[in-house]
C-alpha positions in Angstrom: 42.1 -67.1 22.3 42.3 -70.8 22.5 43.1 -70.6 26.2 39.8 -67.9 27.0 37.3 -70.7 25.0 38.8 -73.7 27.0 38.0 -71.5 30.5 34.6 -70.5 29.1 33.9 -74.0 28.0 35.0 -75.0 31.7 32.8 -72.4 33.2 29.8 -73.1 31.7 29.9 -77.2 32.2 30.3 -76.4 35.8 27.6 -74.1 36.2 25.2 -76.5 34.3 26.4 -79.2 36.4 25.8 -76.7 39.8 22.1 -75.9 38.2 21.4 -79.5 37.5 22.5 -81.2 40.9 20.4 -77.8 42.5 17.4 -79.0 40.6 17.6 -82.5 41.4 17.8 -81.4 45.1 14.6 -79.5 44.6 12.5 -81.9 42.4 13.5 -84.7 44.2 10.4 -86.5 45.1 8.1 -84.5 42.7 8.1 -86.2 39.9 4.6 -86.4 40.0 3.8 -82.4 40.2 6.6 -81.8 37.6 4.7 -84.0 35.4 1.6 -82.2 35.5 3.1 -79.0 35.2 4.7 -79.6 32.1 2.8 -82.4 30.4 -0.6 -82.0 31.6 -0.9 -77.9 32.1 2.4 -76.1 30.0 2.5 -78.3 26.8 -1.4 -78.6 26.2 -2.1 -74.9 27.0 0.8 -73.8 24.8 -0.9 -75.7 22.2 -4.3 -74.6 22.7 -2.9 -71.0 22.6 -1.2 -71.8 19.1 -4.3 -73.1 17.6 -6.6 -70.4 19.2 -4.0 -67.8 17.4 -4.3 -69.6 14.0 -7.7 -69.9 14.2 -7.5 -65.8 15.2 -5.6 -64.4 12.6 -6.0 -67.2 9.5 -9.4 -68.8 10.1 -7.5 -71.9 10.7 -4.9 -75.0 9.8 -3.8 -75.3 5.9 -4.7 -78.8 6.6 -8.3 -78.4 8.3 -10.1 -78.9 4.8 -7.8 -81.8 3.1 -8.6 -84.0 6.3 -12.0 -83.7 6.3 -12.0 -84.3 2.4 -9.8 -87.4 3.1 -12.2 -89.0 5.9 -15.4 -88.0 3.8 -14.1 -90.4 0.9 -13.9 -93.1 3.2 -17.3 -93.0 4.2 -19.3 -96.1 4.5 -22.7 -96.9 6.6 -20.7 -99.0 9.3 -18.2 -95.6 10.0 -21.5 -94.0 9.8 -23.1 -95.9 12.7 -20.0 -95.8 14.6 -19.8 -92.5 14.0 -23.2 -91.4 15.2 -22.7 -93.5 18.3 -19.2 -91.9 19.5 -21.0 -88.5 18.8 -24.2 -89.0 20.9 -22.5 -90.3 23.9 -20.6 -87.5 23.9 -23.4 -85.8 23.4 -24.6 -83.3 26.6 -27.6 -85.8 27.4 -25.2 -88.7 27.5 -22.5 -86.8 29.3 -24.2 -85.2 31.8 -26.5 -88.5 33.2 -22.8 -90.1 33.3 -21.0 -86.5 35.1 -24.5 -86.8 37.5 -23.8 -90.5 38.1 -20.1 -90.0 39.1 -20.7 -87.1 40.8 -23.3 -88.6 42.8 -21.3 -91.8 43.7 -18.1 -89.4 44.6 -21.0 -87.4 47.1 -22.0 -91.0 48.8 -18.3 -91.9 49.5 -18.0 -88.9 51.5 -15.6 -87.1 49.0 -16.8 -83.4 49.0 -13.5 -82.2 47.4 -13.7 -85.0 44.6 -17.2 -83.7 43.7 -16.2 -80.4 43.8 -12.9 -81.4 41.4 -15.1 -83.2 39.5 -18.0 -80.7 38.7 -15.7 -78.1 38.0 -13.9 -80.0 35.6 -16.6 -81.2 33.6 -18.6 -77.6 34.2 -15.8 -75.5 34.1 -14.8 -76.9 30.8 -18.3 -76.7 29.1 -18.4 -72.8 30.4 -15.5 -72.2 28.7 -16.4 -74.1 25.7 -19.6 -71.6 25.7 -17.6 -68.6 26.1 -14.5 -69.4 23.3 -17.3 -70.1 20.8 -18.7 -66.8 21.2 -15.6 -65.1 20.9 -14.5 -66.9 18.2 -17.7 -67.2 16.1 -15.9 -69.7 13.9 -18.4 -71.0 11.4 -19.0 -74.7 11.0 -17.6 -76.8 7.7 -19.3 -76.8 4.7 -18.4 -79.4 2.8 -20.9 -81.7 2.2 -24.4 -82.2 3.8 -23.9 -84.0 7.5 -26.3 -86.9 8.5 -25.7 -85.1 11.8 -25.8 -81.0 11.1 -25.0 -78.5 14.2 -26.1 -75.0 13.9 -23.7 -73.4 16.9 -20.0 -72.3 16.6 -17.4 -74.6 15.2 -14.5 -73.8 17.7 -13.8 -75.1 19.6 -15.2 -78.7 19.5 -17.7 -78.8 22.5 -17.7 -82.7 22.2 -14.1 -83.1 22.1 -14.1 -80.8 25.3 -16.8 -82.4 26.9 -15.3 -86.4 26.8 -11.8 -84.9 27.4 -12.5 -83.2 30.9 -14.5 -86.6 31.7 -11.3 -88.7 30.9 -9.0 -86.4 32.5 -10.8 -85.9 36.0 -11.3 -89.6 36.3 -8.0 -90.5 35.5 -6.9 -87.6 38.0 -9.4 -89.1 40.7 -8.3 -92.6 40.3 -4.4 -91.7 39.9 -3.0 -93.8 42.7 -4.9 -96.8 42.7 -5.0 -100.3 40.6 -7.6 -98.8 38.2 -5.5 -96.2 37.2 -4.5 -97.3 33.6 -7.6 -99.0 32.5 -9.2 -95.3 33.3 -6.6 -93.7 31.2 -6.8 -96.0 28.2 -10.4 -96.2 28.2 -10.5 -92.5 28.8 -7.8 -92.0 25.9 -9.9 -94.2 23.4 -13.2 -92.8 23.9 -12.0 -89.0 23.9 -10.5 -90.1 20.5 -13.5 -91.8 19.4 -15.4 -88.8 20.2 -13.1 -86.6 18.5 -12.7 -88.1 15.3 -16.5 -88.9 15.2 -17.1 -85.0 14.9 -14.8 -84.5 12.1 -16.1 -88.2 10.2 -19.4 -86.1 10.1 -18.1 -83.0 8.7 -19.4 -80.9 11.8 -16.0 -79.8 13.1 -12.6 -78.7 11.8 -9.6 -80.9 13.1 -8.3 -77.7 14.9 -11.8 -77.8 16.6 -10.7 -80.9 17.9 -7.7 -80.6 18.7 -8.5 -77.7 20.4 -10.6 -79.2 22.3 -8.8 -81.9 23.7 -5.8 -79.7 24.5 -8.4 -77.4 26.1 -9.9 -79.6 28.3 -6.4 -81.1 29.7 -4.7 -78.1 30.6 -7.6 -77.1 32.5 -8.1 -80.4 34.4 -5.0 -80.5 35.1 -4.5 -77.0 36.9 -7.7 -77.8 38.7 -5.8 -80.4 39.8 -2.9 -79.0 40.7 -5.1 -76.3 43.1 -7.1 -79.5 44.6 -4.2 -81.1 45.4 -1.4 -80.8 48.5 1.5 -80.1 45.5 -0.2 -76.8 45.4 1.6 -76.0 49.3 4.4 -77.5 47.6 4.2 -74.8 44.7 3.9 -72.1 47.4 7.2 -73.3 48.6 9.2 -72.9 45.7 7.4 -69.6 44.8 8.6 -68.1 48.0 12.1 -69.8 48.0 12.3 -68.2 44.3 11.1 -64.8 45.7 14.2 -64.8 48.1 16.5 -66.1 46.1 15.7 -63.1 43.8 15.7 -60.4 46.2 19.2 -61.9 47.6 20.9 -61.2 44.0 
């Protein structure tokens, strides 16, 4: 017996070690697409999906009402200025002079598929904020009276979507040169800002928001992806899969 779990335990280490060196030979030198794949499209569409399911079949988190409750007892009139500020400028009249500014400047550089990327990100994201709305009809909170009261659907977080998809296509657009992480962190803060700014007012859950955000990434990211040469280099390792299949 001892003798069987020894070969067993041999076998296996050597066929993880065959699988591993196989996938370094295949990843090697796409560290970038295999970053996007799992970080920006498989990890935040999984965890929209999870939310969208417990917003589905419960209504929402356990902890959706105790948050709000715990960042409505710190209220004060600078958070509420602050507040009001993230939430118009991520706001639709904000967002789209700034989405018809960059959009513009990307159509005078002579970058037809950078405008296209980029209206489709922003666009693509509002039209699918729209359309989970109506199918999820969640009400808003009803806590206390807002100094800023919406009347449309809670989830998911059309602001949080909205300043997400900006900060993700322009950090996307701006990837591989010096302004890169200035894009990202600014991006990062206000998307935040925005974000928490919704729930501070009591107009949005925090599975709206999170939502949202997780939304927004996993679809700038595949828009990405199909923008982007890695998506020949995705055909490739479909078809190699395909034949490796049919060999067996």
């Amino acid at each position: 017996m001892k003798q069987l779990l020894t070969a067993l335990y041999r076998f296996a280490r050597e066929l993880l070690r065959v699988l591993y060196r196989g996938l370094r030979q295949v990843l090697r030198g796409h560290g970038h697409l295999v970053g996007v794949l799992l970080l920006g499209i498989g990890i935040p569409w999984l965890i929209f999906v999870n939310v969208a399911e417990d917003i589905w079949e419960d209504g929402g988190f356990i902890g959706d009402q105790p948050i709000l409750e715990w960042l409505h007892a710190r209220q004060s009139p600078g958070l509420d200025q602050l507040a009001l500020a993230f939430t118009q400028a991520g706001g639709t009249t904000i967002m789209s002079l700034v989405s018809l500014g960059i959009g513009g400047l990307l159509l005078w550089r002579g970058r037809g598929a950078a405008v296209w990327f980029f209206a489709l990100s922003v666009g693509g994201a509002m039209a699918l904020n729209v359309a989970a709305k109506l199918l999820f009809g969640r009400p808003r909170p009803a806590l206390w009276e807002s100094i800023a009261p919406e009347k449309f659907y809670s989830f998911p977080s059309g602001h949080a979507m909205g300043s997400a998809a900006l900060a993700a296509a322009l950090a996307f657009l701006v990837w591989h040169t010096r302004w890169r992480w200035p894009v990202v962190i600014v991006g990062t803060l206000f998307a935040l800002g925005v974000g928490l700014s919704r729930m501070y007012l009591g107009v949005h859950f925090p599975s709206d928001v999170l939502a949202g955000w997780f939304c927004s990434v996993g679809w700038v990211a595949s828009l990405h992806i199909v923008f982007s040469p890695d998506l020949a280099q995705l055909r490739t390792w479909w078809r190699q899969a395909k034949s490796r299949v049919s060999s067996w």
